[in-house]
C-alpha positions as CSV (number, residue, x, y, z in Angstrom):
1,X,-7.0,18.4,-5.7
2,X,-7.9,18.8,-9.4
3,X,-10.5,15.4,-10.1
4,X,-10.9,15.3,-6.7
5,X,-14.6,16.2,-5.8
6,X,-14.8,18.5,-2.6
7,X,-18.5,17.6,-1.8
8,X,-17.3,13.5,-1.2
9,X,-14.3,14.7,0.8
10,X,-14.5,14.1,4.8
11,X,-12.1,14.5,6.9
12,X,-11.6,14.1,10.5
13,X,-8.7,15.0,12.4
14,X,-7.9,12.3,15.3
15,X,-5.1,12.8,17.9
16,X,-3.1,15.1,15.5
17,X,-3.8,13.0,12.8
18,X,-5.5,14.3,10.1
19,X,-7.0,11.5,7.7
20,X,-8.8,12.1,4.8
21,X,-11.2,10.0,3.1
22,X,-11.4,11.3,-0.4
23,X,-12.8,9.9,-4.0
24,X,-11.1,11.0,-7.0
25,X,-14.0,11.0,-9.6
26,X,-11.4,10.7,-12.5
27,X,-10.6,7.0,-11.1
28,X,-13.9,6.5,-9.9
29,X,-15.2,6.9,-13.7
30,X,-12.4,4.9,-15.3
31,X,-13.0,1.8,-12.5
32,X,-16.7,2.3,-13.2
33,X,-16.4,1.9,-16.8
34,X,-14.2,-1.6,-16.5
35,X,-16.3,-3.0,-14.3
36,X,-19.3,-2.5,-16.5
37,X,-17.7,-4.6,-18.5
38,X,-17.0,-6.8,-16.0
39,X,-21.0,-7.3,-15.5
40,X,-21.1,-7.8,-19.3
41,X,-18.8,-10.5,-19.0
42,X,-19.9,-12.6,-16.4
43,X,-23.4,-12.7,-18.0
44,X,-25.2,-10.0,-16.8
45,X,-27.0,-6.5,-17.6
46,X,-25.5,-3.3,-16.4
47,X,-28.9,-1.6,-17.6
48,X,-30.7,-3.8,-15.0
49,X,-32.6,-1.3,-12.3
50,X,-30.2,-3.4,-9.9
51,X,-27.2,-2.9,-11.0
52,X,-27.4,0.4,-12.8
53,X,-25.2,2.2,-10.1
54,X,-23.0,-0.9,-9.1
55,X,-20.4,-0.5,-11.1
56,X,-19.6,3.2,-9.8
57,X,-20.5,1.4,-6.1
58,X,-17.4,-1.1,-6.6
59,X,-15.2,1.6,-7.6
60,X,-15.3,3.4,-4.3
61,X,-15.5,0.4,-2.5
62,X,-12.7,-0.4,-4.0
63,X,-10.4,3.1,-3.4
64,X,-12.1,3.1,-0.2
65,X,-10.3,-0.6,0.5
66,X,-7.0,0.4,-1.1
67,X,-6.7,3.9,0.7
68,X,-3.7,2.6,2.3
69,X,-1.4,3.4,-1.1
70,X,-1.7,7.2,0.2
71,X,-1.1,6.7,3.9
72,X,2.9,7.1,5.0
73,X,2.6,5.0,8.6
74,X,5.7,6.2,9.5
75,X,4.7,9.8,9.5
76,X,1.4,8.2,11.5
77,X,3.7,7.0,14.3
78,X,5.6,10.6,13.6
79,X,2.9,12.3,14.6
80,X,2.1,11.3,18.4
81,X,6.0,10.4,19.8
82,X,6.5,11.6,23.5
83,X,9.9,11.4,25.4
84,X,9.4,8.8,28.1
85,X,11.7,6.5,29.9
86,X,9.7,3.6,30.0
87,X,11.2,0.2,28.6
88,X,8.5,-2.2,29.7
89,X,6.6,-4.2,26.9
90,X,3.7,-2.1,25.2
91,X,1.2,-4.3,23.8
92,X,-2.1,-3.2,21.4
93,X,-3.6,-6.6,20.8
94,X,-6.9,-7.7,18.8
95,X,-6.3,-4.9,16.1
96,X,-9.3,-6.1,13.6
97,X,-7.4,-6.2,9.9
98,X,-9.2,-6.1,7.1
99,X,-7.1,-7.0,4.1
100,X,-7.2,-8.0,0.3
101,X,-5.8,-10.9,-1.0
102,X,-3.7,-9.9,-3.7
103,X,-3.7,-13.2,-5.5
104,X,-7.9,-13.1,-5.8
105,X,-8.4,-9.8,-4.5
106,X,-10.6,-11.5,-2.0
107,X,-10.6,-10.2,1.4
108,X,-9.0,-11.6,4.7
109,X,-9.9,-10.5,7.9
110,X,-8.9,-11.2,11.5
111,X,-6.4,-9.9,14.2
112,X,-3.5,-8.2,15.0
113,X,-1.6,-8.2,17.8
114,X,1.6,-5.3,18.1
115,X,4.1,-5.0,20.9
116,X,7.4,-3.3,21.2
117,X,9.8,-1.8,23.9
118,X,10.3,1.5,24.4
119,X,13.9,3.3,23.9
120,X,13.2,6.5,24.9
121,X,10.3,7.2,23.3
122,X,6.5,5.7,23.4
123,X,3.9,6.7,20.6
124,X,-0.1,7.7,21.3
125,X,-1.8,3.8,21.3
126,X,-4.2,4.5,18.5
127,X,-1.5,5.1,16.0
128,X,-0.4,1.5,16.2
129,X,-3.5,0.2,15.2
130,X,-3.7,3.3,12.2
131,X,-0.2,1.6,11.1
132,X,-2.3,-1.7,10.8
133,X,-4.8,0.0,8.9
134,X,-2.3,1.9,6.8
135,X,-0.7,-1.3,5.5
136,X,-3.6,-3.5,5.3
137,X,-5.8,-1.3,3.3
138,X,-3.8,-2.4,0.1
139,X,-3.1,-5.7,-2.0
140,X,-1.3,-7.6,0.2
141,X,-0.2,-11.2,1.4
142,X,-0.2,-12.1,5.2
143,X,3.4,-12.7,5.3
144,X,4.3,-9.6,4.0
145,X,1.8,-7.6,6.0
146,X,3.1,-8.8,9.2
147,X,6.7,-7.7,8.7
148,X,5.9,-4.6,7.1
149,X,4.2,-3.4,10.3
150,X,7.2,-4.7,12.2
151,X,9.8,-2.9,10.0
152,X,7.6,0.4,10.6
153,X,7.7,0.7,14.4
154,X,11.3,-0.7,14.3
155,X,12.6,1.9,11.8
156,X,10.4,5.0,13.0
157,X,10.8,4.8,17.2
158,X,13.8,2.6,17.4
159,X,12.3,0.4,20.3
160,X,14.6,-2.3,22.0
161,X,12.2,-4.7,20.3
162,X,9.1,-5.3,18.4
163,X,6.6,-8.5,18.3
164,X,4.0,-9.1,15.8
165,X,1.3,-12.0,15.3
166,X,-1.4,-11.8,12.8
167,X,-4.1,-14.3,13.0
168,X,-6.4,-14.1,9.9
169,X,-9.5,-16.1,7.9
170,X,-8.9,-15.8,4.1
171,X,-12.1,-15.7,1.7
172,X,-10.3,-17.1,-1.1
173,X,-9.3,-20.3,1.2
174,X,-13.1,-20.5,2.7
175,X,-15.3,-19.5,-0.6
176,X,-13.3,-20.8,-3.8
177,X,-10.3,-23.3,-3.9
178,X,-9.5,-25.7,-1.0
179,X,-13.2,-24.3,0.8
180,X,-12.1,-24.9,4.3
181,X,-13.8,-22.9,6.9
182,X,-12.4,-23.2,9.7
183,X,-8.7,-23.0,9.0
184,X,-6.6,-19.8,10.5
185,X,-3.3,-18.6,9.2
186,X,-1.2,-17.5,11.8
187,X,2.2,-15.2,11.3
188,X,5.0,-13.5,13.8
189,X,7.9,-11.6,13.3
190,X,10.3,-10.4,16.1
191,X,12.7,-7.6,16.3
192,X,15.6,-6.9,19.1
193,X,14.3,-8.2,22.8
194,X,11.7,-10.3,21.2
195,X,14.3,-12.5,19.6
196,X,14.9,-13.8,23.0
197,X,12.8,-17.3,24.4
198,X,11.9,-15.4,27.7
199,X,10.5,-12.0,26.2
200,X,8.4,-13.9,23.3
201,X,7.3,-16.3,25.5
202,X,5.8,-13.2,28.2
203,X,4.0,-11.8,24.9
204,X,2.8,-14.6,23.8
205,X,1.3,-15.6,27.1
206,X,0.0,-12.1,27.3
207,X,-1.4,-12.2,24.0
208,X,-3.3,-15.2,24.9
209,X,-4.5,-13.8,28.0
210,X,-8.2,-12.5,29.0
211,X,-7.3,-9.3,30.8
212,X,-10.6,-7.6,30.7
């Protein structure tokens, strides 16, 4: 805890699960610093009155939107499995994500959708979309995303299969570059039961459903 400043610490415990926001003032002065320079660069005056305190503003946005680095989401899943002999399809779908870009560090944002097939054991529902969280909250690519949080449940509860779809809008795509608006990227990965035409096919058409 030594740079870390106790008064901007919070932390909440949620099923179990302790997370803790916290800002380490030794990185939040050394981001500050570059992105003053940043302002300088880019024409403008960090002594304006309206951006005296942006520079220290983006640097805890910033740790704030890269938190993920110093989450472990398979201790996450770790910390809420139950025994349960249950090996029907478990799906948490329309998981907001909120990404950056690693190639503009501009953000992408959409949904996720996460199903797998118990083997044994299930896990607590709100630590699938915390896995989501965990992986997104970090540079990252779509692709890469996608199979990461696949690999994760697969590896940690050892479920007879595991479906993911991402659907996502990316800022650098709508603001800069190609500016299209409307377009959505769409990725899947499959473990196990999923690989199979009749399984994917149920969560897809589940997926797609309006159940509520």
């Amino acid at each position: 805890m030594n740079h870390i400043n106790k008064k901007m610490a919070i932390e909440n415990k949620m099923d179990d699960y302790e997370k803790v926001d916290v800002y380490n003032t030794e990185k939040i002065q050394k981001l500050s610093d570059h992105y003053t320079e940043v302002l300088k660069l880019v024409g403008e005056d960090p002594q304006r009155e309206g951006l005296l305190k942006t520079p220290e503003r983006v640097a805890k946005s910033l740790q704030y939107l890269t938190h993920g680095y110093d989450l472990d989401p398979q201790e996450i899943l770790k910390s809420a499995m139950f025994k349960e002999d249950y090996k029907q399809m478990v799906i948490v779908k329309d998981i907001e994500i909120y990404s950056m870009c690693e190639h503009h560090m501009l953000p992408f944002i959409g949904k996720a959708h996460v199903a797998y097939i118990p083997n044994g054991y299930i896990v607590g529902l709100s630590k699938i979309p915390r896995v989501v969280d965990a992986f997104a909250r970090r540079l990252q690519v779509q692709e890469r995303l996608t199979t990461q949080i696949k690999e994760c449940i697969q590896q940690t509860l050892n479920p007879l299969g595991v479906a993911v779809v991402i659907e996502a809008l990316h800022l650098c795509m709508m603001m800069r570059g190609i500016q299209k608006q409307n377009s959505v990227t769409t990725t899947s990965d499959f473990t196990g039961a999923f690989l199979t035409d009749k399984t994917r096919a149920e969560f897809i058409h589940l997926i797609g459903s309006k159940l509520h």
